[in-house]
C-alpha positions as CSV (number, residue, x, y, z in Angstrom):
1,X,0.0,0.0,0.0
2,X,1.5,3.3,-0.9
3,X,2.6,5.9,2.4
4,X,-0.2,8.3,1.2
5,X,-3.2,5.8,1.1
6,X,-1.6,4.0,4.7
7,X,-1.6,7.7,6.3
8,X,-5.1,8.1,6.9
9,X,-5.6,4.9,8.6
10,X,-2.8,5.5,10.7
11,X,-4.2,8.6,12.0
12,X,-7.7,7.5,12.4
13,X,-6.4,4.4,14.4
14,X,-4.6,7.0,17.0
15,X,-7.9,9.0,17.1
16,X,-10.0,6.3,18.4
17,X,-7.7,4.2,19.8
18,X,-8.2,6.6,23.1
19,X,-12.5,6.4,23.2
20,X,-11.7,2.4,22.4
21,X,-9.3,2.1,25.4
22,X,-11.7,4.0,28.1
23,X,-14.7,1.9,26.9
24,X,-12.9,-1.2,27.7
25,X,-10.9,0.3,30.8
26,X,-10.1,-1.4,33.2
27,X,-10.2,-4.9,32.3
28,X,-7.3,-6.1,34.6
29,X,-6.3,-5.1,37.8
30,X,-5.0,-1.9,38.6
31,X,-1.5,-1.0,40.5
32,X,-1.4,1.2,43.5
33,X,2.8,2.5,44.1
34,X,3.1,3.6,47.2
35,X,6.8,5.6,48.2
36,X,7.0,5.0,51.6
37,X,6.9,1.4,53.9
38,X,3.5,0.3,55.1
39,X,1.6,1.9,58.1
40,X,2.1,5.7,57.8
41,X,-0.6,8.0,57.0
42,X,0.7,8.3,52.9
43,X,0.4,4.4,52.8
44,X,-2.8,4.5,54.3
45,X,-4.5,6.9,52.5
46,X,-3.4,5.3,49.4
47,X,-4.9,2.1,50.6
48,X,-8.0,3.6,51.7
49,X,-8.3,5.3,48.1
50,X,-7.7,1.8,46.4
51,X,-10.4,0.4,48.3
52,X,-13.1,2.8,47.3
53,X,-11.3,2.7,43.1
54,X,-11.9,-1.4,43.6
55,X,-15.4,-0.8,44.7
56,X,-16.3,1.3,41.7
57,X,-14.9,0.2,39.1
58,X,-15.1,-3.4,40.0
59,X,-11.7,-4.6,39.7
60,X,-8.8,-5.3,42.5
61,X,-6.4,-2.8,43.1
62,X,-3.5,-3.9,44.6
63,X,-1.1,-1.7,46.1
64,X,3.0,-1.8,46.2
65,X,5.3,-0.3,48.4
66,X,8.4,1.5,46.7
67,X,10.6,2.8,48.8
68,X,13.7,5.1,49.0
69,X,15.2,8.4,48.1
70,X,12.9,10.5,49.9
71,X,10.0,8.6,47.8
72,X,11.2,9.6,44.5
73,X,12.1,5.8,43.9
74,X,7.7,5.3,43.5
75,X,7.5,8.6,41.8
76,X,10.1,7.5,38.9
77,X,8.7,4.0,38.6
78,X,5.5,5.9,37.8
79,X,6.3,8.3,35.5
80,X,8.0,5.7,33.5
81,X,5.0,3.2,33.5
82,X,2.4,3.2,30.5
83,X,0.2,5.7,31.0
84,X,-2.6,3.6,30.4
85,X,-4.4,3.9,33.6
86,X,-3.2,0.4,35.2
87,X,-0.1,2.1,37.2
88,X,-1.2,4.8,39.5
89,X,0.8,6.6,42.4
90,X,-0.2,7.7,45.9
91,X,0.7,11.6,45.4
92,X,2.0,13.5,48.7
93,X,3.1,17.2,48.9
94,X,6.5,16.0,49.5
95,X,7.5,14.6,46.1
96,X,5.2,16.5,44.2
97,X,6.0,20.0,45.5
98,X,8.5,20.0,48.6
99,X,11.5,17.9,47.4
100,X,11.4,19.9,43.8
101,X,12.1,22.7,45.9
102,X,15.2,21.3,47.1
103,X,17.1,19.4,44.7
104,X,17.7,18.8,40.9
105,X,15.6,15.4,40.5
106,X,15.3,12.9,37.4
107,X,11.6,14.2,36.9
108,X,9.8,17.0,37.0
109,X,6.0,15.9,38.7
110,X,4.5,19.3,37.5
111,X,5.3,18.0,34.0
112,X,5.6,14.1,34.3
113,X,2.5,13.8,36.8
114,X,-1.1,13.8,36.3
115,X,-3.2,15.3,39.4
116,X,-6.3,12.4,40.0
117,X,-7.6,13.6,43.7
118,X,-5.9,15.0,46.9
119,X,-8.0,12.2,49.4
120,X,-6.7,13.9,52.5
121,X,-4.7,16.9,53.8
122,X,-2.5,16.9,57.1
123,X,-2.4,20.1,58.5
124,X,1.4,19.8,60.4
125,X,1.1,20.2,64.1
126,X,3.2,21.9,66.6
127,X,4.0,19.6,69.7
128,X,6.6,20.7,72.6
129,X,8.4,19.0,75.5
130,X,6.5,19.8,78.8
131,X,10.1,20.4,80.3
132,X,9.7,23.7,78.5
133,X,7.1,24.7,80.2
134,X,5.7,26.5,77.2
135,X,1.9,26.2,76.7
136,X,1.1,28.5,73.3
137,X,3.3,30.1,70.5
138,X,4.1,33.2,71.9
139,X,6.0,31.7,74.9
140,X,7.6,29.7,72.4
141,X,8.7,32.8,70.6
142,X,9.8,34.3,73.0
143,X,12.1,31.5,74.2
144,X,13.6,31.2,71.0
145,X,14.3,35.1,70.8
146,X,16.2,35.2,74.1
147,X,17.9,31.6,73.1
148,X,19.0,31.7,69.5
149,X,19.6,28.4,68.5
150,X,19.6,26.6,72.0
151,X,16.4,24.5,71.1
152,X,16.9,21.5,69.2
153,X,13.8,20.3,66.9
154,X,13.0,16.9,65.5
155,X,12.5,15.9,61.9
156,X,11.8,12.9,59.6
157,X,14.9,13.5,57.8
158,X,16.6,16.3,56.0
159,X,14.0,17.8,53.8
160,X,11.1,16.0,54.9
161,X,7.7,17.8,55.6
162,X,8.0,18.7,58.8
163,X,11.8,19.7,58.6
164,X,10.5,22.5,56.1
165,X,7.7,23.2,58.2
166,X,9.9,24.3,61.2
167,X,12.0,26.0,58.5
168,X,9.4,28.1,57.8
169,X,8.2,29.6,61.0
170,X,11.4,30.0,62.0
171,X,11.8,31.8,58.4
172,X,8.7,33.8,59.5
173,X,9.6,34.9,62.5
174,X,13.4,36.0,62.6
175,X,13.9,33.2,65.1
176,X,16.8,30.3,64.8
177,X,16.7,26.5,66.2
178,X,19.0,23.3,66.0
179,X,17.4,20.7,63.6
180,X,18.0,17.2,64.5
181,X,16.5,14.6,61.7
182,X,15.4,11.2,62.7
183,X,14.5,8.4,60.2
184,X,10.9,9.0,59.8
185,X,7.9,11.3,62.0
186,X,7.4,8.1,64.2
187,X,11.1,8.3,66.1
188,X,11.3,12.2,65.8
189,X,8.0,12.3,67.7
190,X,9.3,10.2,70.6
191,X,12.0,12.3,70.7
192,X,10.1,14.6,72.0
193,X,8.5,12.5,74.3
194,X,11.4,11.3,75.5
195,X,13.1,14.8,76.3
196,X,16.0,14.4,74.0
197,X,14.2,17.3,71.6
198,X,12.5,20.6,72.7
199,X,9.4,20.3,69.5
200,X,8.4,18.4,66.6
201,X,6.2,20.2,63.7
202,X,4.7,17.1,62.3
203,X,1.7,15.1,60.3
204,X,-1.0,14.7,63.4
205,X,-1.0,11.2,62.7
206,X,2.4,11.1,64.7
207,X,1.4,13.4,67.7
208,X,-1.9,12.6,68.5
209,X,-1.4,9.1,69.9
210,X,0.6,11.4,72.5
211,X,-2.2,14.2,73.4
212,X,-3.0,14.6,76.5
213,X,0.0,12.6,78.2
214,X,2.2,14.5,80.3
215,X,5.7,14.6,78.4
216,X,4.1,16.9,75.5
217,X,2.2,20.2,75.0
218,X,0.5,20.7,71.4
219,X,0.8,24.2,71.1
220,X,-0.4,24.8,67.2
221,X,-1.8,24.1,63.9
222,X,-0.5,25.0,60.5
223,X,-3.5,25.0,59.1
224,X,-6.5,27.3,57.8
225,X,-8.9,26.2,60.5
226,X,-8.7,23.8,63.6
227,X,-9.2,20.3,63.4
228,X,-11.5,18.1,64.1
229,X,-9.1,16.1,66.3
230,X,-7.4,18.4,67.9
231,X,-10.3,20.9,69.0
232,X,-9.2,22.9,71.6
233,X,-5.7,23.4,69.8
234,X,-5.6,27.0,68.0
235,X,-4.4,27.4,64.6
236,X,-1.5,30.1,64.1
237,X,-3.5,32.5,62.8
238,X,-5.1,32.0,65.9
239,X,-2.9,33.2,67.8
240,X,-1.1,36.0,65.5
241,X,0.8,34.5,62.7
242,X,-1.9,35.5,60.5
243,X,-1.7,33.7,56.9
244,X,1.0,30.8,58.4
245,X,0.2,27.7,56.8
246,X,2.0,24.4,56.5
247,X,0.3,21.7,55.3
248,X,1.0,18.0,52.9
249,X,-1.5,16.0,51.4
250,X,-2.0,12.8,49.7
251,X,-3.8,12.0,47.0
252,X,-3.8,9.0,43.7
253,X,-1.6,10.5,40.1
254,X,-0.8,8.8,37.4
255,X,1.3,8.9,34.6
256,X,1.1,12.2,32.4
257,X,-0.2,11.2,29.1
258,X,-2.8,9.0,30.9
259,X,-6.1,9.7,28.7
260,X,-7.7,12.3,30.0
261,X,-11.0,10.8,30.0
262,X,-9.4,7.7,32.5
263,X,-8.2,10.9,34.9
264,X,-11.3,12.4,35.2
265,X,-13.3,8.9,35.2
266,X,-10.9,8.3,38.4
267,X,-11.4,11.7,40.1
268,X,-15.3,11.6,40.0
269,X,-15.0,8.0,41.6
270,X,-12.6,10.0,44.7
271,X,-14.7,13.0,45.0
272,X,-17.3,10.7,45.6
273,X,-15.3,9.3,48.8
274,X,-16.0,12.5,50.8
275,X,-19.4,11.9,50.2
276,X,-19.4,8.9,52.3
277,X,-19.6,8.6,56.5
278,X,-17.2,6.1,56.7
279,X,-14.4,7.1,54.3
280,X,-14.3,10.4,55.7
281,X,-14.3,8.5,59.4
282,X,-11.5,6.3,58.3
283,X,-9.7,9.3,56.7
284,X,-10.1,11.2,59.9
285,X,-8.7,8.5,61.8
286,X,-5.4,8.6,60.2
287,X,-5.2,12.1,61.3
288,X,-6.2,13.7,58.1
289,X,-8.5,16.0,56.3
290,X,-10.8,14.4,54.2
291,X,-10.8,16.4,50.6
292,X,-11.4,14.2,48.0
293,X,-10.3,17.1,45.4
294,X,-10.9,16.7,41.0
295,X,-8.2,16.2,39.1
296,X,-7.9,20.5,38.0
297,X,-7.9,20.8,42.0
298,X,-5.2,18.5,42.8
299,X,-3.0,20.6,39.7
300,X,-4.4,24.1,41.3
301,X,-2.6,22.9,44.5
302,X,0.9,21.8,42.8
303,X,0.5,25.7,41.8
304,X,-0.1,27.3,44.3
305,X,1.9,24.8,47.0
306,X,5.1,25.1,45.0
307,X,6.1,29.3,45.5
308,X,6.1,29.3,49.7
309,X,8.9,26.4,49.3
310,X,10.6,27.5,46.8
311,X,11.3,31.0,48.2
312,X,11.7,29.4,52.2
313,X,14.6,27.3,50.3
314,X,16.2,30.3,48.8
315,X,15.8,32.7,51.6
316,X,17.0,30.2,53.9
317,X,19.7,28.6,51.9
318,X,18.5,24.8,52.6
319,X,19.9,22.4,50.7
320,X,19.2,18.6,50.5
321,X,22.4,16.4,51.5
């Protein structure tokens, strides 16, 4: 057959190849990578959100943990699946917006990434050793003003959420402190506890198991309004810091070039979550916000999350090591 007569099937095979695939999609079971080990709150929301994507569409999900490099082992693996629908990711604020911040990496998420649905948000959360003796953020900045650098704070690791978190209100108000990273929010929590740290600006999911014992006083959230778990703890807007946030989320991604049609098929299924008692229950469980976002949410958020770390990274001259 001559080039010019084979063209114009060519092109009409591409043009319906995409309708043909979402008609039959999905037809096997999907894949669920998750970056970090099983039982924190990203793994769980992922799992939650691969429960309710089984339900609907009516095929398993199963879900893998890939982890390593700060999670950017999962993100990779992703971005170089087919973007066919049947390899998804479980999206945090870390690897989609924090760690670009920081470092050079192999892929770019606002590019190689397509937004499905932030499931839940964590607000991070201000805990302090009792031994302080510092029950709100003003005594807090006032220690800090008359000790420069004398309190040491906790992280997950160099970079992580709630090392950039501290970063920041430190950034915000003039104010200097020793960071001290851990391998992960569960032992730079009980660092706190156990009185080798002075504070910990954390997911909830790692500091409310702790509320209300007597080696810790919760002092703030980072977030635009309290929490529904931590009532009678004041936001820092609350208490002067007007427009302070500091807040991850998780959500589901998938490859960029996914059809469009499979990403918004997906993102109706999530939104519906939210609408549910339980899923919202279970999400609230883990800590979280329930948000259950559409896919042109989830992107709005990359946007707008990605200026406040860049210019904290900058201004303070963090680098990741």
């Amino acid at each position: 057959m001559p080039i010019r007569r084979f063209l114009p099937l060519v092109l009409a095979t591409a043009i319906f190849a995409g309708p043909a695939l979402a008609q039959a999609w999905p037809d096997r079971p999907l894949r669920v990578v998750v970056p970090f080990a099983p039982g924190g709150v990203t793994d769980s929301i992922g799992r939650l959100a691969s429960e309710w994507l089984s339900s609907k569409l009516g095929q398993p999900v199963v879900v893998e943990n890939r982890t390593g490099a700060n999670g950017m082992i999962a993100v990779e693996y992703v971005v170089r699946s087919r973007p066919d629908g049947y390899t998804l990711l479980t999206a945090s604020a870390s690897q989609m917006v924090m760690l670009p911040a920081l470092a050079q990496l192999s892929v770019d998420p606002a590019r190689d990434i397509a937004p499905i649905s932030i499931v839940g948000s964590n607000p991070q959360v201000l805990a302090v050793s009792a031994r302080l003796g510092i029950n709100n953020l003003q005594e807090l900045l006032a220690y800090l003003r008359a000790n420069p650098g004398r309190l040491n704070f906790s992280s997950g690791g160099n970079g992580s959420s709630n090392h950039l978190a501290m970063e920041l209100l430190l950034n915000r108000t003039g104010t200097r402190a020793t960071h001290v990273p851990y391998r992960g929010g569960a032992p730079a929590m009980q660092a706190v506890v156990a009185g080798d740290v002075g504070a910990y600006f954390g997911n909830p999911s790692d500091i409310i198991p702790h509320l209300g014992g007597p080696a810790i006083r919760v002092i703030g959230i980072a977030g635009p309004e309290r929490m529904a778990q931590l009532p009678g703890v004041p936001t820092f807007a609350e208490q002067g810091l007007a427009g302070f946030q500091a807040q991850t989320w998780n959500g589901i991604a998938a490859p960029a070039g996914t059809p469009p049609e499979l990403i918004e098929r997906m993102g109706a299924i999530l939104v519906s979550a939210c609408q549910d008692a339980a899923f919202r229950a279970a999400v609230e469980r883990l800590g979280a916000v329930p948000v259950c976002s559409t896919p042109a949410q989830m992107r709005a958020a990359m946007e707008a999350d990605g200026p406040q770390w860049r210019e904290l990274v900058r201004a303070a001259g963090l680098k990741l090591e």
